[in-house]
Wavefront OBJ file of the C-alpha trace (Angstrom):
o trace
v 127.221 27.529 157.021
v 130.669 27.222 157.707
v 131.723 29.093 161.063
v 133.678 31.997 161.777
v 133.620 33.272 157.915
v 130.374 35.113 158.341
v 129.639 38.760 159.677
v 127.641 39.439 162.688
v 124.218 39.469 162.402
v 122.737 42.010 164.858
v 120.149 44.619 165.939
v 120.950 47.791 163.959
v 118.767 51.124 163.734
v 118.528 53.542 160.583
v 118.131 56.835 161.185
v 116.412 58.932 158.124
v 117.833 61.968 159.073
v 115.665 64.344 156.157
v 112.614 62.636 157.965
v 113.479 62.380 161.594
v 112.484 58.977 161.508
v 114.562 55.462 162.965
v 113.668 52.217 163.223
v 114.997 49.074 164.111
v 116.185 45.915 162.356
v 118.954 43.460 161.778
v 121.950 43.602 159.803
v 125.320 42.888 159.117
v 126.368 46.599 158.585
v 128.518 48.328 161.843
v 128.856 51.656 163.161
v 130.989 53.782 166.114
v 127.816 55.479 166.802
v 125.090 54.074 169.296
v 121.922 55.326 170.333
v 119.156 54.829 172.868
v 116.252 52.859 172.001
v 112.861 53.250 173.218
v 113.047 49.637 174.883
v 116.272 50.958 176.855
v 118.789 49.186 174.950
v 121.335 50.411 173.167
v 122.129 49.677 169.412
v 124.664 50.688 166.936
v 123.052 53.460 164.457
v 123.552 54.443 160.884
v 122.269 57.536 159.442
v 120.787 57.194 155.838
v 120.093 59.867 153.625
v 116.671 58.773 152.167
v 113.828 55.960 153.248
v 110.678 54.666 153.022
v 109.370 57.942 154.472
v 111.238 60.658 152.729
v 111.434 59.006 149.026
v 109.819 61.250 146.774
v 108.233 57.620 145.285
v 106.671 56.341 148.794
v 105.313 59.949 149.797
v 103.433 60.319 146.441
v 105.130 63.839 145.775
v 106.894 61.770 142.625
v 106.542 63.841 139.371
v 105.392 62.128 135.982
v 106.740 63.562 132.819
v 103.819 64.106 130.400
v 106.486 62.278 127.210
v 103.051 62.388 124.767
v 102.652 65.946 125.186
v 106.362 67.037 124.725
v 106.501 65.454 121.223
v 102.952 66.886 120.362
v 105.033 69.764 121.453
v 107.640 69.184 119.541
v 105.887 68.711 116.103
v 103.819 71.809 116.301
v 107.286 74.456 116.906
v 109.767 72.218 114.528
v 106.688 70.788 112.106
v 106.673 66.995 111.350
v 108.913 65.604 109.023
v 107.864 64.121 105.495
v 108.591 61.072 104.539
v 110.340 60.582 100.855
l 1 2 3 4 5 6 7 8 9 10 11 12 13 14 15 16 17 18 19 20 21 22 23 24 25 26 27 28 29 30 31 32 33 34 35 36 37 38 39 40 41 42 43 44 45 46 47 48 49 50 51 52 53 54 55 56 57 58 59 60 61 62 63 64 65 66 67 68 69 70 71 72 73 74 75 76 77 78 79 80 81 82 83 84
């Protein structure tokens, strides 16, 4: 890699704000805001608006459309057209 063309690569913790849950990882992205960790350092944070915890996908609350029974639906209020 060629030097001083890349971004800093640093300890960085995501807040999920919805969740009230944070952890900690690297990346490239910066913030103004710090915060406290639990090992007494302090890192830059950035506050996210959904994770891993508060997806509707991860938690299992995810709703699946029933598509066969809205065209059964469908046919029985509008009948179903004839072919000519």
């Amino acid at each position: 890699m060629k030097p001083g063309i890349h971004p800093s690569y640093g300890p960085v913790v995501f807040r999920d704000r919805a969740a009230d849950y944070a952890f900690l990882t690297r990346s490239t992205i910066t913030s103004d805001k710090t915060i406290e960790w639990e090992d007494g350092n302090t890192y830059p944070v950035v506050d996210v608006e959904i994770s891993h915890v508060s997806h509707p996908f991860y938690t299992g609350t995810a709703r699946v459309l029933d598509t066969a029974g809205r065209v059964e639906r469908f046919e029985r209020r509008y009948g179903r057209r004839e072919a000519r």
